[in-house]
C-alpha positions in Angstrom: 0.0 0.0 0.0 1.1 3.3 -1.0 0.1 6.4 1.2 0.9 9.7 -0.3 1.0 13.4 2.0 1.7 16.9 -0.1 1.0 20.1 0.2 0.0 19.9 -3.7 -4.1 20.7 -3.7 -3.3 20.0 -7.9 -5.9 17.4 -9.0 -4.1 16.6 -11.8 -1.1 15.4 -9.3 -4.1 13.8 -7.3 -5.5 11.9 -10.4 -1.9 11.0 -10.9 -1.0 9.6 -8.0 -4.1 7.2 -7.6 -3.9 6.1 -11.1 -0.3 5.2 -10.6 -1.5 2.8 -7.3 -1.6 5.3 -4.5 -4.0 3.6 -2.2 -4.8 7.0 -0.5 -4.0 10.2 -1.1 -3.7 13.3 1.8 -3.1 17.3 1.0 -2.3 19.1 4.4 -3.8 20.1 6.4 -5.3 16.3 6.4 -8.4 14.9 8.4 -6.8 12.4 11.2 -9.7 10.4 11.5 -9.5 9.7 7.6 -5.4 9.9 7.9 -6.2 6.6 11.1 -8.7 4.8 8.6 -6.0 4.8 5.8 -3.1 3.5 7.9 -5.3 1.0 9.9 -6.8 -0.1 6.1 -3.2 -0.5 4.6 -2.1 -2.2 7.8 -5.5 -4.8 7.3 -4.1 -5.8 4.1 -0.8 -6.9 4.9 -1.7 -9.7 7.5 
């Protein structure tokens, strides 16, 4: 799982990033209940 932070609010670099298997995708200042659900989602698919 890729998880990618930037302070890029470019959708183009969004649309990018997902397309090139980002599995989530966070422009600061970031949500930390979304930023916990896409770590504790990444960590669920490696066990």
């Amino acid at each position: 799982r890729i998880i990618i932070f930037t302070g890029k609010e470019d959708p183009r670099v969004r649309s990018t990033a997902l397309n090139a298997g980002a599995s989530a995708f966070f422009t600061k200042p970031f949500d930390n209940q979304e930023f916990l659900t896409a770590i504790r989602m990444a960590l669920a698919c490696v066990t």
